[in-house]
C-alpha positions in Angstrom: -5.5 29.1 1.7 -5.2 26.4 -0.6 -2.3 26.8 -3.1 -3.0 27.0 -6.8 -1.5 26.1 -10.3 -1.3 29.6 -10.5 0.8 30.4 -7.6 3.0 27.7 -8.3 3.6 29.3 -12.2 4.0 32.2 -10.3 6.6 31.3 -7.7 8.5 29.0 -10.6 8.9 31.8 -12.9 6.8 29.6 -15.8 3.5 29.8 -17.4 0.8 27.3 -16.2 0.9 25.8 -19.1 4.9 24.5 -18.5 3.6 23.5 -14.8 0.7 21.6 -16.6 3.3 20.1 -18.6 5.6 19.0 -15.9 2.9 17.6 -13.6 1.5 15.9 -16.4 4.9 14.9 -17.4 4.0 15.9 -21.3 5.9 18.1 -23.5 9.3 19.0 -23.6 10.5 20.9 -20.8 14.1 21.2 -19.9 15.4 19.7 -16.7 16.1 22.9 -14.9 12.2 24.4 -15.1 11.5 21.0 -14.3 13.4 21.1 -11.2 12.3 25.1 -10.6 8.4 23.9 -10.8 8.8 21.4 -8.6 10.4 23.1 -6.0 7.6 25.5 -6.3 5.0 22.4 -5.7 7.0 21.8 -2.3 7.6 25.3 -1.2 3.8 26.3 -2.0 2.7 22.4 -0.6 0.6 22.2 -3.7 -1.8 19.2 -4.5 -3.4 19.1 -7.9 -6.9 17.9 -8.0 -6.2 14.2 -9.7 -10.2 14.5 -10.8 -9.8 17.2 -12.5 -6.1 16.6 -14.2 -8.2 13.3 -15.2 -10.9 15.6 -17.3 -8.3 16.6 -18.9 -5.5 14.7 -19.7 -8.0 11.3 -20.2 -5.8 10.3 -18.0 -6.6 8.8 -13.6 -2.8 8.2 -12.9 -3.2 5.7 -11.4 -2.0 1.7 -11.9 -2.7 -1.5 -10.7 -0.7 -4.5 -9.9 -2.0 -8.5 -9.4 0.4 -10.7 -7.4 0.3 -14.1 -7.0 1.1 -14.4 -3.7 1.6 -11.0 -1.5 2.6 -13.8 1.7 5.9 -14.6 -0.9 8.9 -12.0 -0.4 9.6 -12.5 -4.0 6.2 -11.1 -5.0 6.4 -8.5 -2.2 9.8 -7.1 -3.8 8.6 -7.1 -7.0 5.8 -5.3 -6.0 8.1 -2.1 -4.1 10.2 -2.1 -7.5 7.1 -1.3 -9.3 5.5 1.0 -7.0 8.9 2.8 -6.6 9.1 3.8 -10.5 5.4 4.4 -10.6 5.9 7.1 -7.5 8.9 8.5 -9.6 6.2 9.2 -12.7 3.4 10.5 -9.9 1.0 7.2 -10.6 -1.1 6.1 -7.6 -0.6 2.0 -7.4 -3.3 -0.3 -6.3 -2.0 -3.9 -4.7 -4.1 -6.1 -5.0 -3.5 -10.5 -4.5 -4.0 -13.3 -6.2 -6.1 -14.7 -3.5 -9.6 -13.3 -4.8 -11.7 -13.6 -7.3 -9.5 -11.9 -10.5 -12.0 -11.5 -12.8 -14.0 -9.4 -10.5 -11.0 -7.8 -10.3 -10.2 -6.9 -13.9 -14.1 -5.4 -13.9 -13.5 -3.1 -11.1 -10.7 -1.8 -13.1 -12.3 -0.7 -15.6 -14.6 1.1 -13.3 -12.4 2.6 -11.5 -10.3 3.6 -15.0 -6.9 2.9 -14.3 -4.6 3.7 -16.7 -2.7 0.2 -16.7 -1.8 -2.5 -14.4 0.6 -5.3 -14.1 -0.8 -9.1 -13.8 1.5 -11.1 -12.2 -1.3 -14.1 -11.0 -0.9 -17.7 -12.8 -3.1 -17.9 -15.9 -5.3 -20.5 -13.6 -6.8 -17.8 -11.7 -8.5 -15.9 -14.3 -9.5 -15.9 -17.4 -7.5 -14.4 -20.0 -10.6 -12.7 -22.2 -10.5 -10.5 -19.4 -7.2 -9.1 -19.9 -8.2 -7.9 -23.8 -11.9 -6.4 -22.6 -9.5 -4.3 -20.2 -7.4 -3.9 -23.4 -10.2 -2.3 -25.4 -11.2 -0.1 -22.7 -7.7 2.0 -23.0 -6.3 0.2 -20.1 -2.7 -1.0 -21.1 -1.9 -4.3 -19.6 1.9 -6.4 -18.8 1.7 -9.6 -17.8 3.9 -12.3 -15.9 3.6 -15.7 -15.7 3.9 -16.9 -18.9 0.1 -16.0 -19.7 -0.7 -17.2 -23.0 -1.3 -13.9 -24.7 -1.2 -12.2 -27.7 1.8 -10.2 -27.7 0.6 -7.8 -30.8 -1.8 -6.5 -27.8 -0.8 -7.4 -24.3 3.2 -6.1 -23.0 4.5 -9.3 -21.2 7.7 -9.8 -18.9 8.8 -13.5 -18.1 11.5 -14.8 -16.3 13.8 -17.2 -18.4 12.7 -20.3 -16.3 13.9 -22.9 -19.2 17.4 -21.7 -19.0 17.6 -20.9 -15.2 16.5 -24.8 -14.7 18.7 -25.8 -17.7 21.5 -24.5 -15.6 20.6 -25.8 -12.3 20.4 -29.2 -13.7 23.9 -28.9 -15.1 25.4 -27.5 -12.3 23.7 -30.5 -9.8 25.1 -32.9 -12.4 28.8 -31.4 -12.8 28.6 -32.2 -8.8 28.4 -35.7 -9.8 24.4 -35.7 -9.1 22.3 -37.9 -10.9 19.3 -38.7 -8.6 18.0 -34.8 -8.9 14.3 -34.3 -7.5 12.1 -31.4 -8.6 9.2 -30.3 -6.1 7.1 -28.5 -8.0 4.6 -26.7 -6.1 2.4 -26.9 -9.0 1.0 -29.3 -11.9 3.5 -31.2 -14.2 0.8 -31.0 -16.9 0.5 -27.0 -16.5 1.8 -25.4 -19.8 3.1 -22.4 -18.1 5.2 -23.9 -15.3 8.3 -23.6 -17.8 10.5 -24.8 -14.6 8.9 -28.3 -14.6 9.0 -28.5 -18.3 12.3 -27.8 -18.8 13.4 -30.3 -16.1 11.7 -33.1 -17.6 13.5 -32.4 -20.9 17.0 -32.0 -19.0 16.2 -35.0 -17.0 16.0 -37.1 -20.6 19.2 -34.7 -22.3 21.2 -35.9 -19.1 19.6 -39.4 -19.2 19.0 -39.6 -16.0 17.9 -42.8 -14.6 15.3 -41.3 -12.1 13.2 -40.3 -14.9 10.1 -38.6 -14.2 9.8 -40.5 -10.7 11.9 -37.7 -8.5 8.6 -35.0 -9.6 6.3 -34.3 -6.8 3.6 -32.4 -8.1 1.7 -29.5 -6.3 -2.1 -30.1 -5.5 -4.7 -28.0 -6.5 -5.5 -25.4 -5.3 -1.3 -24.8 -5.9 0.8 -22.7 -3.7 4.1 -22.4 -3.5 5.3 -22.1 0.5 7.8 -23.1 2.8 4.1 -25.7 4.4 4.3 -26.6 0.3 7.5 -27.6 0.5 7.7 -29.1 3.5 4.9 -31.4 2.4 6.0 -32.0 -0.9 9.9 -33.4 0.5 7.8 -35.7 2.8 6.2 -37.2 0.0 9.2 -37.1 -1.7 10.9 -39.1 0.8 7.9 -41.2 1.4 8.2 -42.9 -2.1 11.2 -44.6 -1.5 13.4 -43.7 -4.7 17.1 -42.6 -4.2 17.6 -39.1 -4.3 20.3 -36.6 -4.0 19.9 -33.6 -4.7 16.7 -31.7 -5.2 15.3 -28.2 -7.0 12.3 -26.6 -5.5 9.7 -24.2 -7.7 10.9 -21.3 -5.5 13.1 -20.6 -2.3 9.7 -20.7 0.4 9.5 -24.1 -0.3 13.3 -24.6 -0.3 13.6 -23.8 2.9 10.2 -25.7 3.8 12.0 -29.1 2.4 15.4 -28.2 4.1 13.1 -28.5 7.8 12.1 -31.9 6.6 14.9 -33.2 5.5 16.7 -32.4 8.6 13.5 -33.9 11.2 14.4 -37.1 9.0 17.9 -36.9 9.7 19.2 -36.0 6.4 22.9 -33.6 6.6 22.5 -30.4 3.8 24.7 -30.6 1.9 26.7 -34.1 2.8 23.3 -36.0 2.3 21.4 -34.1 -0.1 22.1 -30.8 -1.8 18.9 -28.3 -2.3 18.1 -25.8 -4.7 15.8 -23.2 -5.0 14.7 -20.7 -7.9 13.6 -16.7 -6.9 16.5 -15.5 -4.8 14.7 -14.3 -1.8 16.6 -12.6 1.1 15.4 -15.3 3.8 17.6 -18.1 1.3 21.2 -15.5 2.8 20.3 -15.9 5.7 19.5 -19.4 6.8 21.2 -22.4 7.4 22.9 -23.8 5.6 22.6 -20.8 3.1 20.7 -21.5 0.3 21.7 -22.0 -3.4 19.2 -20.5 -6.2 18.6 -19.4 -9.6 18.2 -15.3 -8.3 16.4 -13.2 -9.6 16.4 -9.3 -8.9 13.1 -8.9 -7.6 13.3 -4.9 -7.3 14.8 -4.6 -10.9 11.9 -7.0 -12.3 9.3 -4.7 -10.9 10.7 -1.3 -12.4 11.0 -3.1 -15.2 7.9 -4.2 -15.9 6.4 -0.3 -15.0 8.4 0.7 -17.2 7.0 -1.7 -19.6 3.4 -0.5 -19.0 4.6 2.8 -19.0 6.0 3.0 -22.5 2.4 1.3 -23.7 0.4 4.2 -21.8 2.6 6.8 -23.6 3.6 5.8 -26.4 1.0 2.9 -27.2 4.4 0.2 -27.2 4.3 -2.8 -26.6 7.3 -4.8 -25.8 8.6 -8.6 -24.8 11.2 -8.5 -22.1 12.5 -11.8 -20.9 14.6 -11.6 -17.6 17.5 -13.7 -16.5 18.8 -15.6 -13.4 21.7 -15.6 -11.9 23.2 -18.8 -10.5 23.9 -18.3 -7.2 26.0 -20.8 -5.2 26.1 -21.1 -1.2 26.1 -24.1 1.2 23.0 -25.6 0.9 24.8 -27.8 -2.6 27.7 -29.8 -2.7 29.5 -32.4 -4.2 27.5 -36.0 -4.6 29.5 -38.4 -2.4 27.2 -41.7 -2.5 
């Protein structure tokens, strides 16, 4: 026979109402009733009926999160950070990609009434009037991606892309570089790819004399893997201009350039030293290791749950913006020509 909230109040020693409380995570309850009920819920093997708790709390438990790209490892870690903390708080996460049509999306979750989600996709693929209808239905929203949102309404977590390029440049030009390439992956005009923006302004503060010429732009529609940057260093070396050292959008295309580089004979580092920005666990691992601006995917994605958590609850809404960290392997050295 099917176990009941009853017979889990029962076995725990509480009133239903304190199980109510713990399952619904509301209320005060202190940690060791917490711990008694829930051993009850495993001893007794008891599921609540999540249409019914959503009668009554308002409430579906359930989430959603938007990546860009599910193919990326970055993405994919981000993604197990978030569902991780959501499991912790008993929410149900939908995955979905940033391959389909978004906007569909975003109107099939608001019939489906989750409770929030996390939009990770680049402002491109959707538009953002979407995001505030989902808003005005009671389903909180965080974004990524440097969405162009207003902030009074819409949580948002961005990675610090100005400073973690800032500080690539300057470490590529305390090697002595001063022929530095950027590979994109995506528009030079796009307002929200902060990397490209803020290597144009370093390439002028370091009055560099490639200018904007060591750019290769992504093409439409963008993406961001190792084919991307495989493609975008053949161009690169196609044009003709001296380069030494180069920064990719991400470390997919990273290690996509390093492959090309090498079929043309270039040595990493002694010929060119390449950079990438994410920190994904295939940069350890190859060879030469890669140097990157890291970020902690895992922590990023419990993070920004927790983020959409404190807006379901509480109705906050919060800015985070997330560091990287530098870090240095083989794939960068000193600039000998």
């Amino acid at each position: 026979m099917k176990a009941t909230r009853s017979d889990v109040a029962k076995l725990a020693g509480v009133s239903t109402a304190t199980v109510s409380n713990v399952l619904n995570q509301s209320g005060k309850v202190k940690e060791e009733t917490v711990h008694r009920v829930m051993e009850a819920v495993k001893a007794l093997d008891y599921r609540p009926d999540m249409i019914a708790r959503s009668m009554s709390t308002n409430r579906t438990m359930q989430v959603g999160i938007v990546l860009e790209d599910i193919s990326n490892p970055f993405f994919g870690e981000i993604a197990r950070g978030f569902e991780s903390a959501a499991n912790e708080k008993n929410y149900f996460v939908n995955i979905c990609t940033g391959f389909n049509k978004l906007d569909d999306y975003f109107d099939n979750f608001i019939t489906r009434r989750l409770d929030g989600v996390f939009v990770t996709a680049l402002p491109y693929k959707f538009k953002v009037n979407k995001l505030y209808d989902l808003v005005d239905r009671g389903i909180k929203i965080v974004t990524s991606g440097n969405v162009e949102v207003d902030y009074r309404r819409i949580a948002s977590i961005e990675n610090d892309y100005i400073a973690a390029m800032k500080e690539a440049m300057e470490y590529l030009y305390g090697m002595g570089h001063r022929d530095i390439a950027y590979l994109s992956g995506l528009g030079r005009n796009l307002p929200y790819d902060l990397r490209c923006i803020s290597y144009k302004n370093m390439v002028n503060k370091l009055e560099l004399p490639c200018r904007d010429s060591l750019l290769v732009d992504g093409k439409y529609p963008y993406a961001t893997s190792m084919t991307e940057g495989y493609d975008a260093a053949n161009r690169l070396m196609n044009l003709g201009h001296k380069f030494t050292a180069v920064i990719c959008g991400n470390d997919l295309m990273a290690l996509g350039a390093m492959k090309a580089f090498r079929e043309k004979g270039l040595r990493i580092p002694e010929d060119v030293s390449v950079m990438g920005i994410d920190g994904i666990s295939f940069g350890k691992y190859w060879e030469p290791s890669l140097t990157t601006m890291a970020v902690d995917q895992n922590r990023f994605g419990r993070k920004a749950f927790e983020l959409l958590y404190a807006d379901m609850m509480e109705d906050t809404i919060s800015y985070y913006r997330n560091t990287l960290d530098l870090t240095i392997r083989k794939s960068t050295a000193q600039c000998c020509r």
